[in-house]
N, C-alpha and C positions, 0 to 999 in steps of 0.2 A: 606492530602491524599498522599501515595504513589506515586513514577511516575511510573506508571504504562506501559510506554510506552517503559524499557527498561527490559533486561533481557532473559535469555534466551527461556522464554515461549512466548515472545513477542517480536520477531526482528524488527529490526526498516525496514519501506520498505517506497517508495516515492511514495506509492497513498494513500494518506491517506483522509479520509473522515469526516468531523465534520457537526453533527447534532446538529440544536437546536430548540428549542420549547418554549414559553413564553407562561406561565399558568396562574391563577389568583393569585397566592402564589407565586411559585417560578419559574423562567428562570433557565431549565435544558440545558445541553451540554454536548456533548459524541463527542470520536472520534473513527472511524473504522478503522482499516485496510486493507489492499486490499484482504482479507480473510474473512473479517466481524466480525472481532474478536474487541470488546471492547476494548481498549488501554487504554482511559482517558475519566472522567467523573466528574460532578463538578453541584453545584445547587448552585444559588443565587439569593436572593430576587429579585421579580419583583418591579421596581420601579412604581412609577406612572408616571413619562415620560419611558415607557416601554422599550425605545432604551437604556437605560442608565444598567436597568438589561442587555438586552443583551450583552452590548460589559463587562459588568462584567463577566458573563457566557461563554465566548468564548474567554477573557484575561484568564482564570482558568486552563481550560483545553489546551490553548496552551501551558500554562508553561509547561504540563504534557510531551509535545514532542518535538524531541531533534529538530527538524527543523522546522520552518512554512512553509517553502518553498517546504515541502513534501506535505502540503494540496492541493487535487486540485480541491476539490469542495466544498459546503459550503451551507446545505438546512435548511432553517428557516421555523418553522412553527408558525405564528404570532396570537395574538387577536387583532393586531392593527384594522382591519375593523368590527369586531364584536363592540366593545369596542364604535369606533365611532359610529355606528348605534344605540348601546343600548343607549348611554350619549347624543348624538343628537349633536357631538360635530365635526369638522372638513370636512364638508357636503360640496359637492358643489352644485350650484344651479343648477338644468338639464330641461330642457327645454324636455318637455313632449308629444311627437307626436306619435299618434296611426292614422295607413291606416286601416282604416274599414268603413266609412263610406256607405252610411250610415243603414248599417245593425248592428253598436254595439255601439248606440249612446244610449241605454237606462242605460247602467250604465257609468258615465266616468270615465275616470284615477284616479285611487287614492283614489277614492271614499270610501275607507273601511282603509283609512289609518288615522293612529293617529293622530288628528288635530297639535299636534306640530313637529311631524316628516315630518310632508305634507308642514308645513311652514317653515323647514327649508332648505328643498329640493327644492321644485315644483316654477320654475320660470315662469311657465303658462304651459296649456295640451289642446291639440287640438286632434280633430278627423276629419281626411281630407278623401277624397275619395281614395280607395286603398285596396287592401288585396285579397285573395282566397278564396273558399270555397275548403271544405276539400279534393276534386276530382279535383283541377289544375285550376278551372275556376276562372275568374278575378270577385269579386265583382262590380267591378266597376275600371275602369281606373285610375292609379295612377296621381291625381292633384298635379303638383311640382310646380305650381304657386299660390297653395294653400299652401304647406310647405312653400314657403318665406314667404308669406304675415304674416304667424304665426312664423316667424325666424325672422323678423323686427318689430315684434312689443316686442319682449324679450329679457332680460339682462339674459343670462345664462353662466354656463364654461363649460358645454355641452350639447347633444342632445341623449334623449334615444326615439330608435324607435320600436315600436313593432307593425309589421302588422301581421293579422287576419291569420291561416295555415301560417307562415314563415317559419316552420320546412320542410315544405312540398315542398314548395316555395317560395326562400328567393329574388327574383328579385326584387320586390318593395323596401324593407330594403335595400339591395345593392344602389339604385339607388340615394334613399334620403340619405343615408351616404355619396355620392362619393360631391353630391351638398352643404349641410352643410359643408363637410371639403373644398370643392375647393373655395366656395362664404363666408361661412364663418369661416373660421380659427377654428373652433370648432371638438374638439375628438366627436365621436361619437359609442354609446351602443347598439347592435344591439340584436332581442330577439333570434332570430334563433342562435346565438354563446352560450345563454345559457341556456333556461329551453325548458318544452317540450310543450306540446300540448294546453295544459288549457287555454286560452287568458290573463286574468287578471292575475293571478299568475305569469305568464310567463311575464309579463307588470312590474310586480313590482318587481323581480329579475332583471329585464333589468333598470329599475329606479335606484335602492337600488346600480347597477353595475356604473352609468354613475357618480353617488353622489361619490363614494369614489374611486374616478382618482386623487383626491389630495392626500387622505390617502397613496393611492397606490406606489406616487410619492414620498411621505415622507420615507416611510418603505425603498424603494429601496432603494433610498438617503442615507437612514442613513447602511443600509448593504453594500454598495459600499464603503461612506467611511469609514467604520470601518476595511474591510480587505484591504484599501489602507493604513490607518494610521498603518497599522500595518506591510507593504510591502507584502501582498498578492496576489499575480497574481489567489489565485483558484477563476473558476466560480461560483456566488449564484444563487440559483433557492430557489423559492417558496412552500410549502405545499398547496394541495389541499383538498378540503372537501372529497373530496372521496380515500384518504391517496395515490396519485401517486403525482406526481411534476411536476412543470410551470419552464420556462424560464422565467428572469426579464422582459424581451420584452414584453412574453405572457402574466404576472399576469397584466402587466401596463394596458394593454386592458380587462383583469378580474378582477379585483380584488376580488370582492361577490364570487367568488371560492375558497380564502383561508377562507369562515365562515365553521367554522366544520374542521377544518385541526387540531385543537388541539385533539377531540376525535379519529381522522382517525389515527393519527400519533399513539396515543396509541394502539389505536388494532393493527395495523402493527405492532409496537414493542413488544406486546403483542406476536403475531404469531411466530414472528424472535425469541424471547430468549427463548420461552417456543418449539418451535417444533413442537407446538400444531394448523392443521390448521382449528377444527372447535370447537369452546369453546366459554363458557360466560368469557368475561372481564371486569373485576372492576376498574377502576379507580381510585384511593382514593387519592384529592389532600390536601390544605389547606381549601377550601372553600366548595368544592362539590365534588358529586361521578358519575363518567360519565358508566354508563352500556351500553355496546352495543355485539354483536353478532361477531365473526369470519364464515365464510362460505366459504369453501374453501382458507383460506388465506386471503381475504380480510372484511371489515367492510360489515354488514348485510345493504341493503339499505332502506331509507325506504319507504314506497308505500303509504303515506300520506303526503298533502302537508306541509313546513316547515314552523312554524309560526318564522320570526329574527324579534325583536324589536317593535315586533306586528303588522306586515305585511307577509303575505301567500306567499309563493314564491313557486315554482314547479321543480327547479331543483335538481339533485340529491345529498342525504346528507345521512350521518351515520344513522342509525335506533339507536338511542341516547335514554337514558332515564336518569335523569338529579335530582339525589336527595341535600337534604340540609345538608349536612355530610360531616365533612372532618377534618381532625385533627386542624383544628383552630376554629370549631366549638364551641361556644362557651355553659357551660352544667349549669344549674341553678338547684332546687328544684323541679320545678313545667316541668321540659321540657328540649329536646336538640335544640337548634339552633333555627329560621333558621339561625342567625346572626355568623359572626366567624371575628376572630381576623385579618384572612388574613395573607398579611404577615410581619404581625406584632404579628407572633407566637411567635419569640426568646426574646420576650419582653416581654411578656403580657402572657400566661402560666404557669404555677405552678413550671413545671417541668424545667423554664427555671429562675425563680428567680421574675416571675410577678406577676401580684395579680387576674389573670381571669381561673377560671375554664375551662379546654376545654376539645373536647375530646382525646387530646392524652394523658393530663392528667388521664382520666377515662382509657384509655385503657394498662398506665403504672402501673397503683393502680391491674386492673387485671391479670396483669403481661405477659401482648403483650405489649414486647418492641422490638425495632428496632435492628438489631444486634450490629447493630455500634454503641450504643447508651452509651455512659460509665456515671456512676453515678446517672441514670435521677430517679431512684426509692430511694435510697438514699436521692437526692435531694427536690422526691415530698414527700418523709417524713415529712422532714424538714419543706417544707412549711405547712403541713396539721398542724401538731404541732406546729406550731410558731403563730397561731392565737390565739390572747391573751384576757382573759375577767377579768373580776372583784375580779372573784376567781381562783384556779386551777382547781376547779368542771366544771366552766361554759366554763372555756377555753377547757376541756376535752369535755365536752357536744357539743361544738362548730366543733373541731377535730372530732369527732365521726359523726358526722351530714355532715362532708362535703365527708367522706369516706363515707357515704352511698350515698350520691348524686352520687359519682362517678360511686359505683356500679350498682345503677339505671340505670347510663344513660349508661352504654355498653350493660344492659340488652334492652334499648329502642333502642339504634342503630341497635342492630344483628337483630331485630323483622325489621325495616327498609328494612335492606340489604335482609333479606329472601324475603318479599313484592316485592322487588322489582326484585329480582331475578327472581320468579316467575312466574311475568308478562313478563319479558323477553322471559321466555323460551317454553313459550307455550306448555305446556306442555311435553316438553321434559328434564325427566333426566340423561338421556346417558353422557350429554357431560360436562367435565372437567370445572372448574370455574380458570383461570389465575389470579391472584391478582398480579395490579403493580400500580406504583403511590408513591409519598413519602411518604402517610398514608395507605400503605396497612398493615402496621402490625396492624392496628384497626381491620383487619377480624377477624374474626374466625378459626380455622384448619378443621372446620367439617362444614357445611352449608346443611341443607335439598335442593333438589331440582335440585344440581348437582353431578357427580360421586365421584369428589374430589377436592381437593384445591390445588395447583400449585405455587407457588414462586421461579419465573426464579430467576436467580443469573441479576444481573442490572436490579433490576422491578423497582426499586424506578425513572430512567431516561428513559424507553422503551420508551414514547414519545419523546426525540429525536433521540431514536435510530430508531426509527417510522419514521422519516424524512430523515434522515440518509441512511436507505438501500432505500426508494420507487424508485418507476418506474416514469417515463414518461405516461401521457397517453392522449388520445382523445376520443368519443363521438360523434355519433350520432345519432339522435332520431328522425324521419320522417316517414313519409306515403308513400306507394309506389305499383303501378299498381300490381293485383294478376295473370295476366294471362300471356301469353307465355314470357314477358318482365323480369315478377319477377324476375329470377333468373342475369340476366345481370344487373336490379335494384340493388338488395343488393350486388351485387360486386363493384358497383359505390360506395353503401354506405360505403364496408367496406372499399377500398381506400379514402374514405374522411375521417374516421376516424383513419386511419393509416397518413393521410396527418397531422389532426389535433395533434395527438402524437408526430409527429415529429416537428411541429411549439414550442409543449410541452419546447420541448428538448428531446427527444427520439433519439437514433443510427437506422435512417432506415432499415438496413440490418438488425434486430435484433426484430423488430415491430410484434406482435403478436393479433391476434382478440381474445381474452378474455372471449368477451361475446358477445353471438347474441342471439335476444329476437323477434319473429314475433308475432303477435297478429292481427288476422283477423278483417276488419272492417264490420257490418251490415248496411243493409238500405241504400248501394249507390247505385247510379245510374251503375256503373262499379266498379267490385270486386277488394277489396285494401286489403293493409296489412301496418300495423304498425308496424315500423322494430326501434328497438334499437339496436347498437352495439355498444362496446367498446374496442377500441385496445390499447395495453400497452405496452411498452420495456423500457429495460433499459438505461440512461442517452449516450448521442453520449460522445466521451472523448474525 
């Protein structure tokens, strides 16, 4: 590639900004300018120790710029906690305490969870006395000599708590935090910092949070030293599931907030390169296709709870829909996929000199190729004809058979992509369809169901440009009195989540409320209201 970073369309400036994103295929990296112009861009295979793709992806494109010392920030959007949660691999044990007693002793902790995801986490779960009910009253008084007695009887690396209304009022959780870390050296996961109202969901995002504080620990680890071995003074921050960005400080106390940062990042870059800010976006990686929604600018959310690794959680995530497609998909006779090469495309591919059908192969045969792509139709000639038989007949009968397979399967894929487009859009065909992703030359140019088909100039990396330009942001989600207090309520709320944007990493001076959502409650005793907000700005420098 070009260096892009120099010339007279693109002056060199010292605030430069480097995106990256770790996919299931490939670790993409981009750098911006203090204008937001793409400079330098670069994709290499994700390894299976995934830190390894990164510092490939971010050794790539610094070569592209004439200084490092011009970067001064540096936002990863990871799978390292997904990844853990789905392989059941790098868990720590959390010690499991819900204040509810005794009004939510009929189902316990974890109860609906995988039997070996529950064994590799759960170092014991108690339900002690503690919690609200949804109008501010205490269940019952919080027992902290019930919390030891259940902190001494377990070997945990930390404590996730989740009391009964916490959203509403987080006193209790505060309190059994302050006692766990002072008596026992233990980090502690609290529910009110991350899902909303639902109890048990809300339980198991605050579980799923306390489990990967080692993960959390590694990732940062390994992005500190990588822009130290490299003399780097810029700051890293985190991607979020809901496409804004954490401080290292803050992801270390969340991490279950970077699951869903890989699709967030996309539709943000999605948004950024196309100009486009309400549209269906396509995904198209090695392995899968991620659909999700733009709405104003940001990812569509979605309003059903999130099943990660086959447990429900309740906090807020991309309204995602998640097909088995992706240019390493692998294409047979009888069917495409679900299985794909991964990233072990450049190997194992037609078009690359392997011996496995897939579909960028099918989608080179129908002549959707990549722009940058030199020879690859040439080449999948080659391989189609080089399969050899008995005679020249059957070797020709053989070539003939797999050029139909090919055609097959782009006809099966597009029938996919429409389906699922479809169900996206709820009926709506107004709005513009973005294709980005390293497989989006597999789409189509025409697609029933949206106005037209889009291809920003850098779609193939928009995920980490996704990372790259986001916000800073915060969050809140609580109940709150409906009568003469209301209106002094949600100002409280919306400075706490202007507070929490800024713990983000957000420029205070610069903090914006985004979104406010009230939703009346029935059937209390004293009239409430359900109040969501979220406040957003951009990075302090």
């Amino acid at each position: 590639m070009p260096d892009l970073g120099k010339g007279p369309d693109h002056p060199i400036t010292h605030d430069l900004r480097v995106g990256i994103d770790v996919g299931g295929t490939n670790t993409d990296a981009v750098v911006l300018d203090a204008d937001g112009r793409v400079i330098a861009k670069a994709k290499r295979p994700t390894t299976p120790e995934v830190t390894d793709g990164l510092r490939a992806a971010l050794d790539a494109v610094l070569a592209q710029v004439e200084r490092r010392g011009d970067v001064t920030r540096v936002m990863l959007g990871t799978t390292h906690a997904t990844n853990a949660i789905l392989e059941r691999r790098g868990l720590g044990r959390v010690a499991v305490l819900r204040l509810g007693a005794p009004a939510t002793t009929a189902v316990p902790p974890l109860s609906d969870w995988p039997d070996d995801l529950r064994k590799a986490v759960s170092a014991g779960e108690a339900i002690v006395p503690g919690g609200h009910y949804v109008d501010g009253r205490e269940i019952s008084p919080l027992d902290l000599d019930a919390v030891r007695r259940f902190l001494d009887g377990v070997r945990a690396d930390a404590v996730a708590v989740t009391s009964v209304f916490s959203p509403a009022d987080d006193g209790h959780e505060r309190r059994v935090a302050e006692l766990a870390g002072a008596e026992y050296g233990l980090p502690v996961s609290l529910s009110h910092e991350l899902g909303s109202l639902g109890l048990l969901e809300r339980e198991n995002a605050t579980v799923l949070n306390a489990a990967l504080y080692g993960v959390a620990a590694h990732v940062t680890d390994a992005l500190v030293t990588a822009l130290a071995e490299r003399g780097m003074s810029a700051r890293p921050y985190l991607a979020q599931n809901d496409g804004t960005l954490m401080t290292l400080e803050h992801a270390a106390r969340l991490p279950v907030s970077t699951i869903g940062s890989g699709p967030a990042n996309s539709l943000r870059g999605a948004a950024y390169l196309s100009g486009v800010a309400d549209a269906i976006v396509v995904d198209v990686g090695g392995t899968s296709t991620d659909l999700g929604v733009l709405a104003g600018g940001f990812p569509r959310e979605s309003a059903a709870a999130v099943e990660i690794g086959g447990v429900l959680t309740n906090f807020r995530m991309p309204d995602i829909l998640a097909i088995a497609l992706g240019g390493g998909t692998v294409v047979r006779g009888d069917g495409v996929g679900p299985d794909s090469v991964g990233y072990r495309i450049t190997e194992q591919a037609l078009v690359f000199g392997g011996p496995t059908a897939t579909m960028t192969d099918a989608a080179v045969a129908a002549g959707r190729v990549p722009r940058e792509a030199e020879g690859w139709r040439e080449r999948l000639r080659a391989a189609i004809l080089a399969h050899d038989g008995p005679t020249p007949q059957e070797a020709g009968d053989m070539s003939e058979r797999i050029a139909d397979i090919l055609e097959s399967a782009v006809a099966r894929a597009d029938e996919k992509v429409i389906d699922a487009v479809d169900r996206m859009a709820l009926g709506r065909t107004d709005r513009p369809l973005v294709a980005v992703g390293g497989g989006a030359f597999l789409l189509p140019d025409v697609l029933p169901g949206v106005s037209r088909v889009i291809r920003p100039e850098h779609a193939e990396v928009a995920n980490a440009v996704g990372a790259a330009i986001a916000l800073a942001s915060g969050r809140v989600d609580t109940i709150l009195p409906a009568g003469e207090s209301r209106s002094r309520a949600i100002e409280g709320a919306k400075e706490e989540a202007r507070a929490r944007a800024v713990a983000a990493g957000a420029d205070p001076s610069a903090v914006d409320i985004v979104d406010l959502v009230e939703v009346p409650l029935s059937y209390l005793s004293e009239p409430a209201v359900r109040v969501h907000v979220k406040a957003a700005g951009p990075l302090a420098r």
